[in-house]
C-alpha positions as CSV (number, residue, x, y, z in Angstrom):
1,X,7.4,94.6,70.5
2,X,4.8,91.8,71.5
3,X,3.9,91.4,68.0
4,X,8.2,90.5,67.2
5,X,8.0,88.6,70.8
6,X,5.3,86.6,69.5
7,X,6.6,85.6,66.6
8,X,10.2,85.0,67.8
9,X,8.2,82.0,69.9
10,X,6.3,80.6,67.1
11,X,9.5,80.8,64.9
12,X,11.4,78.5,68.0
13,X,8.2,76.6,68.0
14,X,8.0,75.4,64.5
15,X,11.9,74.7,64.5
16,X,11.4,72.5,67.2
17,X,9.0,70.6,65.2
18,X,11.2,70.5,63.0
19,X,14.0,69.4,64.6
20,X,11.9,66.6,66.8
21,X,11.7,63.3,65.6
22,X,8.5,60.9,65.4
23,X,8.0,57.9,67.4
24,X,6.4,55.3,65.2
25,X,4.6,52.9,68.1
26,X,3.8,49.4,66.6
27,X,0.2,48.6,65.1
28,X,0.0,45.3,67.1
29,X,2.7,43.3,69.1
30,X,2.4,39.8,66.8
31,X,4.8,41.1,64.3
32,X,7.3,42.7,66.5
33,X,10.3,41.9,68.6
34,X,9.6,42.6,72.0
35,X,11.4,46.1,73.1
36,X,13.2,46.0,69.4
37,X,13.6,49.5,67.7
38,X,15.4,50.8,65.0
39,X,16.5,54.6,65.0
40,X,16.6,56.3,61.6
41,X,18.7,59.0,61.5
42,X,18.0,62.4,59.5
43,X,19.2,62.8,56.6
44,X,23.3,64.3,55.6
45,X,23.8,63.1,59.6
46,X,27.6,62.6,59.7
47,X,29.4,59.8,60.7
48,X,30.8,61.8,64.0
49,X,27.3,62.5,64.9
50,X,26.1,59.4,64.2
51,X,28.5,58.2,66.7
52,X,28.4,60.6,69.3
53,X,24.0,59.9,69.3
54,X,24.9,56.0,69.5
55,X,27.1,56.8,72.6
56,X,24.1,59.5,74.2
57,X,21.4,56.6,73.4
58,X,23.5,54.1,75.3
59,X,24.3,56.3,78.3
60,X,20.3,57.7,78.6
61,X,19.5,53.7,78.5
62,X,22.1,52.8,81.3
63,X,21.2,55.5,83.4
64,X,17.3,54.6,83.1
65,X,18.4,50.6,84.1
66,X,20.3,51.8,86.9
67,X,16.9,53.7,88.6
68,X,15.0,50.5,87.7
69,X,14.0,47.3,88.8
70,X,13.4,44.3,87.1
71,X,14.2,43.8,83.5
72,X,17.4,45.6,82.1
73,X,17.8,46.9,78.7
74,X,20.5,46.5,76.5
75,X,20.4,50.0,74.0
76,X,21.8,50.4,71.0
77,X,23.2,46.8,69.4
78,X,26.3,46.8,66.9
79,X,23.9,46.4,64.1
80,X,24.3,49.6,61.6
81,X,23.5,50.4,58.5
82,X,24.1,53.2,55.9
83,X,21.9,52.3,52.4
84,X,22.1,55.7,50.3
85,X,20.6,58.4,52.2
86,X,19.5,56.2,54.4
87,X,21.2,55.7,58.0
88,X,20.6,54.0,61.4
89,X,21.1,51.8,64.1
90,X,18.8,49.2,66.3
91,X,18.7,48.8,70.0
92,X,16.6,47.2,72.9
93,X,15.3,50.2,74.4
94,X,12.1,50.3,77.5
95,X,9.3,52.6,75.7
96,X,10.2,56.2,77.3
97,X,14.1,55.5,75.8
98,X,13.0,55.1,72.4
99,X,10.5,58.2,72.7
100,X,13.2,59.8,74.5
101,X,15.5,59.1,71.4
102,X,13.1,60.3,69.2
103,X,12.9,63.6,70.4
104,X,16.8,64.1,69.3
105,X,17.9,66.5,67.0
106,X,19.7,63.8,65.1
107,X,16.8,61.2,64.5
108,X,14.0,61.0,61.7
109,X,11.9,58.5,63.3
110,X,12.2,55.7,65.7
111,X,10.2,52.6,65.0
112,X,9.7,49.1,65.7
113,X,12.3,46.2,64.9
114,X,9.3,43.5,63.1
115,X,9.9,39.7,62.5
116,X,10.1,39.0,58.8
117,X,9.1,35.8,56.9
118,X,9.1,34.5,53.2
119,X,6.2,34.6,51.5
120,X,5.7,30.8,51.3
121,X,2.9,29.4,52.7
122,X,2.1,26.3,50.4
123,X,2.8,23.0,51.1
124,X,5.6,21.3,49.3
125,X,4.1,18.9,46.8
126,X,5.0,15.1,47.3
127,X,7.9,14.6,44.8
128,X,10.8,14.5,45.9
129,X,12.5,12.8,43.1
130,X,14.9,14.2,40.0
131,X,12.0,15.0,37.6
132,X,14.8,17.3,35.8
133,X,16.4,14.5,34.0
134,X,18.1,16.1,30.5
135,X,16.6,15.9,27.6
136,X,18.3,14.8,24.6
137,X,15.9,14.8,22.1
138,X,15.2,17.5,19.6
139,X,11.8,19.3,18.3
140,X,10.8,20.5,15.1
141,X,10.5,24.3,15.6
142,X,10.0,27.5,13.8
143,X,12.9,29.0,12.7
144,X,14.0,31.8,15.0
145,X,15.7,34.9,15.2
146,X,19.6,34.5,15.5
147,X,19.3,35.8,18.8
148,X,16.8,33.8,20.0
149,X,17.7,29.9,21.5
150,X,15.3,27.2,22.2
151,X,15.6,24.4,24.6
152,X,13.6,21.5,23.8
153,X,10.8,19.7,26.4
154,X,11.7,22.4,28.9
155,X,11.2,20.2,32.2
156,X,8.9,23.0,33.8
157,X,5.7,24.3,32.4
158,X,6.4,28.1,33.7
159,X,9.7,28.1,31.4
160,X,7.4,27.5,28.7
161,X,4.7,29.6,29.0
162,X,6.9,32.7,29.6
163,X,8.1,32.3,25.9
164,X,4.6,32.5,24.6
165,X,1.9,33.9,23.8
166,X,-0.4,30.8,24.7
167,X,-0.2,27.9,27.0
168,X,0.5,24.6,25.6
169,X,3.9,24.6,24.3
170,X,6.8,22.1,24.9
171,X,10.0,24.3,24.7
172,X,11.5,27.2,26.1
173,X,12.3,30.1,24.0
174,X,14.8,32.7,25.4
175,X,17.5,35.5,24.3
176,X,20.9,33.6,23.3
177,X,22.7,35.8,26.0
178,X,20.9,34.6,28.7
179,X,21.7,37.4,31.4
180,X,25.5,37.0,30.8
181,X,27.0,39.8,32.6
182,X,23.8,40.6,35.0
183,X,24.3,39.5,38.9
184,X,21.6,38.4,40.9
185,X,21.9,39.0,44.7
186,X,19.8,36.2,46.0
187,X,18.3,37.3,49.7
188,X,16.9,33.8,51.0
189,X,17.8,30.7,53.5
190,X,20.7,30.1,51.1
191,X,21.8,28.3,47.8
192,X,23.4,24.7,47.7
193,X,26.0,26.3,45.0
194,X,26.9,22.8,43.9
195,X,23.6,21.7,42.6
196,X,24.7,21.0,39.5
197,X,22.2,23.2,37.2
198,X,24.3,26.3,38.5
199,X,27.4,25.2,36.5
200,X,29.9,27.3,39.6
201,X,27.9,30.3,38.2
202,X,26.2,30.9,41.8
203,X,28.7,31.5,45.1
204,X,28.3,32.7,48.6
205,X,28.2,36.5,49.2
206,X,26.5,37.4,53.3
207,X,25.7,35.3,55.8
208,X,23.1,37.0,58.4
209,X,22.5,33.7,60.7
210,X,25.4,31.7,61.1
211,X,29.1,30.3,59.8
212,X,27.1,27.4,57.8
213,X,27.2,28.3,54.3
214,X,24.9,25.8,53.0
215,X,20.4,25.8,52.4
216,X,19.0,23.7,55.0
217,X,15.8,24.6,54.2
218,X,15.8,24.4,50.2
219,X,13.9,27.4,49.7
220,X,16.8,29.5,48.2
221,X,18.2,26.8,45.8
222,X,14.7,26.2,44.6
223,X,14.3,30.1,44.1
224,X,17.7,30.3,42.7
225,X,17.2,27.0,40.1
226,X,14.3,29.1,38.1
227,X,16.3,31.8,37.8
228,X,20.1,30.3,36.3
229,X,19.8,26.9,36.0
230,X,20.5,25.4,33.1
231,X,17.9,23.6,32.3
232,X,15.0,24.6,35.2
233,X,16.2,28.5,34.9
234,X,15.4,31.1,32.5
235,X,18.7,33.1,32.5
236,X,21.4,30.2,31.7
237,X,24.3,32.5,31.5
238,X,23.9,35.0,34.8
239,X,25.4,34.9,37.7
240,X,23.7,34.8,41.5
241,X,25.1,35.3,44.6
242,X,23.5,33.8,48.0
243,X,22.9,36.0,50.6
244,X,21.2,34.2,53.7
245,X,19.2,35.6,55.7
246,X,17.3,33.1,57.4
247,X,17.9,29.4,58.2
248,X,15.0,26.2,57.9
249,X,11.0,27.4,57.3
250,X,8.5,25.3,58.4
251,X,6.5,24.5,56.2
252,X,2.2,25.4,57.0
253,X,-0.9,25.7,55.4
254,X,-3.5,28.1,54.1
255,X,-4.9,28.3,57.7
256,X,-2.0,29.9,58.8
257,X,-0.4,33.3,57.2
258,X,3.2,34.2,57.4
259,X,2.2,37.6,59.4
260,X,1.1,35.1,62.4
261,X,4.0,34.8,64.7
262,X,1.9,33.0,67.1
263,X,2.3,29.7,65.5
264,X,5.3,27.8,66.8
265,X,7.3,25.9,64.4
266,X,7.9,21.6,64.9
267,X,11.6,20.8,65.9
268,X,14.2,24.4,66.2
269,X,13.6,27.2,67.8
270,X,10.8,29.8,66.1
271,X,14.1,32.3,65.0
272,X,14.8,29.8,62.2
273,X,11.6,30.4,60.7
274,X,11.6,34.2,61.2
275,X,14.4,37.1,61.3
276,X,14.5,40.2,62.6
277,X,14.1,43.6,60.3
278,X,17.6,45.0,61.4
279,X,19.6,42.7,60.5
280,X,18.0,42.2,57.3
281,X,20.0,45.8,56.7
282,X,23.1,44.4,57.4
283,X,22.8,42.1,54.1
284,X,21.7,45.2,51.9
285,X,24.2,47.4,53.3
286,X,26.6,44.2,52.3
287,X,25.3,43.9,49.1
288,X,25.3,47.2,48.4
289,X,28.7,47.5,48.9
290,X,29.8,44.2,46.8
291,X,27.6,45.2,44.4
292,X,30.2,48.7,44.6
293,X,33.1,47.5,44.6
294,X,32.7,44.5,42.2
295,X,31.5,47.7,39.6
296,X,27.7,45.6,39.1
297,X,25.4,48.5,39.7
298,X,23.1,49.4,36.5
299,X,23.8,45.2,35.9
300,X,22.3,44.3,39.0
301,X,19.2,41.9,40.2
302,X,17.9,42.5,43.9
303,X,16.0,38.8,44.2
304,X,14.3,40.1,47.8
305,X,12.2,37.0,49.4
306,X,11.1,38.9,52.4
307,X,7.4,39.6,54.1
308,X,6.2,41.6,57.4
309,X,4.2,44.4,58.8
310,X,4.3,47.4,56.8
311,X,7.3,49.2,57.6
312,X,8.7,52.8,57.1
313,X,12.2,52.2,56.8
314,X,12.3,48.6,55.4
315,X,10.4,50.3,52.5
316,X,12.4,53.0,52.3
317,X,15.8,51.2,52.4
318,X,14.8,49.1,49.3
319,X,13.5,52.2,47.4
320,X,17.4,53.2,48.5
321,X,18.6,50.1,46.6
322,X,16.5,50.7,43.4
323,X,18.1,54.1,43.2
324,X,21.7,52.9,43.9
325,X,21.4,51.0,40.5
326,X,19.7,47.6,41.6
327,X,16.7,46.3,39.4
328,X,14.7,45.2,43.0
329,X,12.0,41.6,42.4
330,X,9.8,41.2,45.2
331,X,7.2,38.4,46.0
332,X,3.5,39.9,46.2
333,X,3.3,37.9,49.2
334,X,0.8,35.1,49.9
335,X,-2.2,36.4,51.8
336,X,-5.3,35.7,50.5
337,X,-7.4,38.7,49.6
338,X,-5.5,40.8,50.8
339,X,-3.8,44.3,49.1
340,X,0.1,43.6,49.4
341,X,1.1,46.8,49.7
342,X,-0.1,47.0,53.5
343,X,2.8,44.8,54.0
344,X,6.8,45.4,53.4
345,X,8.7,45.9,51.6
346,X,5.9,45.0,49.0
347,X,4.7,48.5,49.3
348,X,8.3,49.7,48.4
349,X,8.4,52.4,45.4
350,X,10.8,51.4,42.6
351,X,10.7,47.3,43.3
352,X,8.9,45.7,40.8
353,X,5.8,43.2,42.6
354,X,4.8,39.6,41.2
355,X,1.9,37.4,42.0
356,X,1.7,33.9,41.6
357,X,-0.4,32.1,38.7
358,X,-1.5,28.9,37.3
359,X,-0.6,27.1,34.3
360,X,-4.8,27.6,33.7
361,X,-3.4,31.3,33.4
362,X,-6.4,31.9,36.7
363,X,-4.3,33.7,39.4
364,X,-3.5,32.0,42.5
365,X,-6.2,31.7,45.0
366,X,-3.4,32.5,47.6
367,X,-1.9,35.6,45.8
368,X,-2.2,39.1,47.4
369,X,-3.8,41.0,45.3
370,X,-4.0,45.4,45.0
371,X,-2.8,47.8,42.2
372,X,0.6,47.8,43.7
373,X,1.0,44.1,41.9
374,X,3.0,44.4,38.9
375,X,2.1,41.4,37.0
376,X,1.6,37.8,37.9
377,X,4.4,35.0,36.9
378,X,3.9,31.1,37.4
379,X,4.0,30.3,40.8
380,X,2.0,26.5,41.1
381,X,3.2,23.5,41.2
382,X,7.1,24.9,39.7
383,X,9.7,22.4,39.4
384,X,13.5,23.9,40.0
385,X,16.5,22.2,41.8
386,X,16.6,20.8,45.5
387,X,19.2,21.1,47.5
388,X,21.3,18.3,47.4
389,X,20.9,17.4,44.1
390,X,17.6,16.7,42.1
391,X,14.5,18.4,41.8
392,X,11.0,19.3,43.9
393,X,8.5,21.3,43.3
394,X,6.9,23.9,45.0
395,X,4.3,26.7,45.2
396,X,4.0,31.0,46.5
397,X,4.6,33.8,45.2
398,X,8.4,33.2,46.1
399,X,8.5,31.0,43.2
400,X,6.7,33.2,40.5
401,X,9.1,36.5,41.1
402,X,12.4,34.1,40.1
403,X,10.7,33.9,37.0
404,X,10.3,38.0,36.5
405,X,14.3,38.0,37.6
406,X,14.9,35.6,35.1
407,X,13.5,37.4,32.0
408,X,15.0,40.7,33.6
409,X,18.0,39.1,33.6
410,X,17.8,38.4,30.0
411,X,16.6,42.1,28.9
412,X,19.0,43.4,30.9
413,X,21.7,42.2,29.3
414,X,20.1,41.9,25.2
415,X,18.8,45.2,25.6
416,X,21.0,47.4,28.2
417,X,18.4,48.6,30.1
418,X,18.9,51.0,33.1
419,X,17.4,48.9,36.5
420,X,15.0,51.8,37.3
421,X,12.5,50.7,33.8
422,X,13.0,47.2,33.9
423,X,10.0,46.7,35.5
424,X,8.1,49.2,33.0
425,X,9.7,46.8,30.2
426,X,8.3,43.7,31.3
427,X,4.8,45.5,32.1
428,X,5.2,46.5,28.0
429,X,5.8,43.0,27.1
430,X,3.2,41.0,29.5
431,X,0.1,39.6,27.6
432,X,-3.1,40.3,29.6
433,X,-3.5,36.8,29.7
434,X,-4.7,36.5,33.3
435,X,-8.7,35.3,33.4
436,X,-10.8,36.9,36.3
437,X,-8.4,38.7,38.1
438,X,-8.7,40.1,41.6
439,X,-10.1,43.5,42.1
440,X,-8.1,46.3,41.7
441,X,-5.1,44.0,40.3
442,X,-3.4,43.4,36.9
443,X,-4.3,40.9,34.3
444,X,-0.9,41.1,32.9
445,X,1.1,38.1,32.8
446,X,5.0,37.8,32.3
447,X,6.2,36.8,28.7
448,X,9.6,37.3,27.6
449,X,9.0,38.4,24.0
450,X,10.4,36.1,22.2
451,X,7.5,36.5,19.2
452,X,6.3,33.2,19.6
């Protein structure tokens, strides 16, 4: 009888490990909102329960301000999301809330809501003029395959030396259907959508920040330009929607690292500069469901220009996406020496990672490094369009993956291949062109394999 006793406990003891959730405390305060959680729910939790936890978390978090003094906490926040499997909510909780809400029956994990940046740490060069002007003259080529095009004097040298096999050429050689039916969903500060290079070929999809539907930073046109502009992009024909997430970056130095949210930006408040993790999910969940309803999946680009602390569910909500039937391009990131898959979502399974490189074909002194890094894609000095009309040029990691999107765009749609080996493809094709690479990292570098 003791012996059936005994195990009758240890049987309710491991189900209660089971059923208990795990409290995920943060590995420093700088890359954290203060009191900010988000609560991931276990997985095939239905939409009634979901609810009926939301309402519990909010009552257990009143009732716990009401015994208190001082500061009063808000609970759970409207913010939801549902990515796949994938389910939750965020809240401003006091510490023994969110553990308490971790111990339900309901919840995977609770962790921290982090501050997410962009990967772009290099100062903008000092041209600000339109160095894009068209070029009308012709070059005396090779003859090429009937699915191939050329564009002559290709105004930026990365355009150029993903169509070969060596540096040094003038033109840009790329697959006559140019990503024509393939969608990019472009997460940045926005896309000025009447630069003309996008041809009304790029609109407006989610808006995380405001009502303003314009780039007041330039980042995302920039981004957006080397992907389908007609003459600065690789994949002429595609489509991109602009999905902000964030408004103005300020632009700093080497000396100071996108994970530092210490540093206090010149002019509008530090938010600008840096959004918050949750409602980053809202514009996924968005996405996903345009991406649904529009029938895209399997033809879709995930253009993700997003950096923090290494987070459980940020990585998990983009594995999520690659699985829902997105092709998922993610910076490396732009911390020197440093392996990028300690950071998210750069340590995301299924997103395909790209450091930055020089037109010397040297990697990027800047460029996180680690075998998580996929290959390396010009990133220095890369001319694309400015918001407001013109061009500028600019430098990171943020500006090499557009590249990799670019020439997935354009296998995508030539050769009909499923998202989830994309990234596999381009590996196939890269030439290990890159000299001295980091430890640990790839020498391959992106070529679109056009044979020449």
């Amino acid at each position: 009888m003791g012996f059936f006793f005994k195990l009758a406990i240890a049987a309710v003891a491991v189900l209660s490990v089971v059923r208990a959730g795990e409290f995920i405390p943060p590995n420093d305060t700088k890359g954290v909102t203060k009191d900010g959680y988000i609560v991931v729910m276990k997985k095939g939790t239905s939409d009634r329960d979901f609810d009926t936890h939301r309402t519990w978390a909010a009552k257990i978090q009143s009732s716990t301000n009401k015994i208190r003094s001082g500061k009063q906490f808000s609970g759970p926040q409207n913010i939801t999301f549902h990515i796949g499997s994938l389910m939750g909510y965020s809240g401003v909780f006091d510490l023994e809330v969110a553990k308490k809400i971790a111990e339900s029956r309901d919840v995977l994990y609770v962790q921290p809501n982090h501050r997410l940046s962009h990967p772009y740490i290099q100062k903008r060069r000092p041209r600000d003029q339109d160095t894009g002007k068209p070029i009308s003259r012709t070059l005396r080529q090779a003859p090429t395959p009937d699915s191939w095009a050329v564009q002559p004097f290709a105004p930026s040298w990365g355009l150029r030396r993903i169509s070969h096999r060596q540096s040094g050429s003038k033109e840009l050689i790329y697959q006559k259907s140019a990503g024509e039916g393939i969608m990019i969903y472009h997460f940045d500060t926005g896309v000025d959508i009447s630069h003309p290079e996008f041809e009304n070929r790029a609109t407006w999809g989610f808006n995380s920040v405001d009502d303003k539907n314009y780039d007041n930073d330039g980042h995302g046109t920039h981004v957006a330009g080397t992907v389908i502009g007609k003459t600065l992009g690789i994949a002429k024909k595609a489509k991109l929607v602009a999905i902000r997430i964030t408004g103005r970056i300020t632009i700093i130095d080497n000396s100071t690292l996108p994970i530092d949210v210490n540093w206090k930006p010149s002019g509008d408040k530090d938010e600008d500069d840096f959004y918050i993790e949750s409602s980053f999910f809202q514009a996924l969940t968005w996405a996903l469901q345009h991406a649904r309803q529009h029938q895209t999946l399997e033809k879709a680009i995930m253009l993700i220009e997003v950096q923090g602390p290494k987070s459980r569910v940020l990585d998990q909500a983009i594995s999520e996406m690659a699985g829902a039937g997105f092709f998922v391009v993610i910076p490396a990131g732009n911390v020197p020496d440093a392996d990028a898959s300690t950071f998210s979502p750069q340590g995301a399974d299924g997103a395909c990672l790209i450091g930055a490189s020089a037109s010397n074909d040297t990697a990027a002194s800047w460029s996180s490094l680690g075998p998580k890094v996929d290959l390396y894609a010009p990133g220095v000095d890369i001319p694309s369009a400015r918001a407001g009309g013109g061009t500028t040029f600019m430098s990171g990691t943020s500006f090499a993956a557009p590249h990799a999107a670019g020439v997935a765009a354009c296998l995508m749609s030539a050769e009909k291949i499923a998202p989830l080996k994309v990234c596999d493809r381009l590996k196939e094709l890269a030439l290990p062109s890159i000299k001295n690479p980091p430890p640990n990292t790839t020498n391959k570098l992106l070529y679109n394999g056009s044979g020449a």
